[in-house]
Structure formats: C-alpha cells, structure tokens
N, C-alpha and C positions, 0 to 999 in steps of 0.2 A: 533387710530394711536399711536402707541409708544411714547413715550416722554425721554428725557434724564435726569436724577437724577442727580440733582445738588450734588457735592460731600460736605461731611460738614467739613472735615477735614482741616486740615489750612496749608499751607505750613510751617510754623513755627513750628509746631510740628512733623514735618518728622527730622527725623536723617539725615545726609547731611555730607559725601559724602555715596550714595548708592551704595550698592556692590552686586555683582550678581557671585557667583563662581558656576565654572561649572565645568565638570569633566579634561578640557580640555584647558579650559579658563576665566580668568576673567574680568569681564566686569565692571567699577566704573563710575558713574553716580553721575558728581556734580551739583550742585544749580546753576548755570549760565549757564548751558546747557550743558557744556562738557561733553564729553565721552571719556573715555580712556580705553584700549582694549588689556589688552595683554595675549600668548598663552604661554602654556607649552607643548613645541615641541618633548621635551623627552616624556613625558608619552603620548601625540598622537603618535609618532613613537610608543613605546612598546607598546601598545595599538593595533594599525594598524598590527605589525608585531604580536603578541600572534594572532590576528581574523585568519591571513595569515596561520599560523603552526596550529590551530585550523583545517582548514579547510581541509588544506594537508591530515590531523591525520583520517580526517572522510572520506576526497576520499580513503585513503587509504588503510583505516578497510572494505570500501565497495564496493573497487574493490577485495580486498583479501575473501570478501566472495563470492563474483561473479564466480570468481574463483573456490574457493571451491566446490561450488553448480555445476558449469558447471562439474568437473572433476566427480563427483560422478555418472553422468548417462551418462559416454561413457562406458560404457559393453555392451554387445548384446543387443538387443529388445528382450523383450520375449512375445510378444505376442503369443494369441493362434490362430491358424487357424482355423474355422472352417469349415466344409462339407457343402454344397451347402443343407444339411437336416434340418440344426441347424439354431434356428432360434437367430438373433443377440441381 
C-alpha cells in the first residue's frame, strides 16, 4: 500500500507571502493561512472579447467558402445518358 512521504523542507525556509500569477488573476498565499485573490477584469474582458471576434472571423471565412463552393455547381448536370446496351 502506498505510503505518504513525509516532506523534509521546513516551513522557515519557504519565502512567505506566496504568489501565484496567473494570466488573469493573482492569487497570494500568506503564512497564517490567508488567501488573498484578486482579478484583472480588463485583460479577461479583452481576452473574452479577442476569443468572441476570433470566432466571428473563422464562422465567417467558412460560411464565405460554403458559399463559394455551393455557387460553383449550379450549372447544368452533365451527365451522360447511357442506352439500355451500355453497360454502367
């Protein structure tokens, strides 16, 4: 059965207060347990809104080739008919 590894490192040797940045938010983790947590709501907005115009840009290109593609085979069928001899 597994067993748990006692850690050897010492709490005294940790740096204190720990900081955790993230792309969106920072997260600081002090020595008495506190957490403090805060967001930067400008760059999630511009972040959120660039994903939003990203995706517009790509329905966009691939309804315009849809498009394209469909328009290209409305002209006649031309298939061939063959005689009731030939064989398919």
């Amino acid at each position: 059965m597994a067993t748990k590894k006692n850690s050897t490192k010492k709490a005294s040797d940790s740096v204190w207060p720990k900081v955790i940045q993230g792309s969106h938010s920072t997260i600081t983790e002090y020595e008495d347990g506190r957490i403090d947590m805060t967001w930067d709501w400008n760059k999630l907005n511009k972040d959120i809104n660039d994903a939003i115009d990203q995706q517009s840009e790509s329905q966009k290109i691939n309804s315009d080739s849809s498009a394209k593609a469909g328009k290209s085979n409305t002209g006649k069928s031309k298939t061939k008919k063959g005689s009731k001899n030939e064989l398919v």
